[in-house]
Steps between C-alpha positions, in 0.01 A plus 500: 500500500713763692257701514240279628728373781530865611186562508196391483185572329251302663511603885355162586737309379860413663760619393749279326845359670861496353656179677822532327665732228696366202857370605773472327479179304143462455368407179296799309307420172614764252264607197480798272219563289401325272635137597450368128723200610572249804857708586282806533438399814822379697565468884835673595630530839519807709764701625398784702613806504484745812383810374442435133164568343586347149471114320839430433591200289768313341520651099495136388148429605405884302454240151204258641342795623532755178615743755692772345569782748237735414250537781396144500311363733579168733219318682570307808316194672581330841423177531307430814484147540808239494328342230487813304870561607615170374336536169692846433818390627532117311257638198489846427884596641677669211809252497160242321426733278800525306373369178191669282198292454446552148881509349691323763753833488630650829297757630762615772842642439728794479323796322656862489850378575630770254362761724659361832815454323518842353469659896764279626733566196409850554536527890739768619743258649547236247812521283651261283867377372531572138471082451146541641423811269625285251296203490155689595568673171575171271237351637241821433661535149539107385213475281528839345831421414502109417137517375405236740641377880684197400840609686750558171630811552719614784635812686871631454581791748704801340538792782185672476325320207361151458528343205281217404593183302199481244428182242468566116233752418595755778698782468838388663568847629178541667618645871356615797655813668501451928478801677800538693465348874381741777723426781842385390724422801546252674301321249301635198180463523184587282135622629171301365368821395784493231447214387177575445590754282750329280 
């Protein structure tokens, strides 16, 4: 339809008018290919962005859509009418279509959180006190070394090394060596990047 609006390929006939662009807040009917459900087609609302050239979108709404970051395309509708504006915004917004048809499960949520964690534990400027490094690691290592994540064991703090309270069936010397911290005065403090690679 861009094209057509800039130009034309019948001479005789007129050329078509933009009365308004999108504004922020406007509904937008959001589909990508195929729409094998009713959430495959949701009205979100806009935010626009000077100077931007890209569909951006909250990660939650990625599920409904089966969008998965790899050149996937987004469709976009405008509804003309306020009839056709109602209908997206008290029907089709995403906050109704929460639920799947078929199972009842959610179809929004948090997906890739490991990822976005990993680049903020990871950042440059984050550092943490060893009570921090401490209980990221118990809680990474719990099930490995309970055999499940019902909260038994617990973490004793001897300089450098942590040694973990285990129940019967685990070695009771099992330990896990900390790297020592990176910056030490006034307060020592330990980089994600190491605990990563504890």
């Amino acid at each position: 339809i861009a094209r057509s609006l800039y130009q034309s390929t019948n001479p005789d006939k007129k050329p078509r008018v933009v009365l308004r662009h999108v504004r922020d807040g406007d509904p937008l009917l959001v589909n990508r290919q195929p729409t094998l459900h009713k959430p495959g087609i949701m009205a979100l609302f806009v935010k626009v962005l000077s100077k931007e050239k890209t569909i951006r979108m909250h990660y939650a709404n990625c599920n409904t859509f089966n969008a998965d970051f790899d050149g996937d395309e987004i469709n976009l509708h405008c509804p003309q009418d306020s009839n056709a504006r109602a209908e997206a915004i008290y029907i089709a917004s995403a906050d109704h279509q929460y639920l799947g048809p078929t199972s009842g499960k959610p179809l929004r949520g948090l997906i890739q959180d490991h990822v976005v964690s990993g680049v903020f534990l990871t950042a440059r400027d984050h550092f943490m006190t060893k009570t921090e490094v401490q209980n990221l690691i118990y809680t990474a290592m719990r099930a490995a070394i309970e055999g499940d994540t019902s909260g038994i064991g617990s973490v004793k703090s001897r300089g450098h090394v942590t040694k973990v309270s285990t129940p019967a069936g685990v070695p009771k010397d099992f330990r896990i060596v900390m790297e020592p911290p990176i910056v030490v005065k006034p307060q020592k403090l330990w980089t994600g990047k190491q605990v990563i690679t504890i």
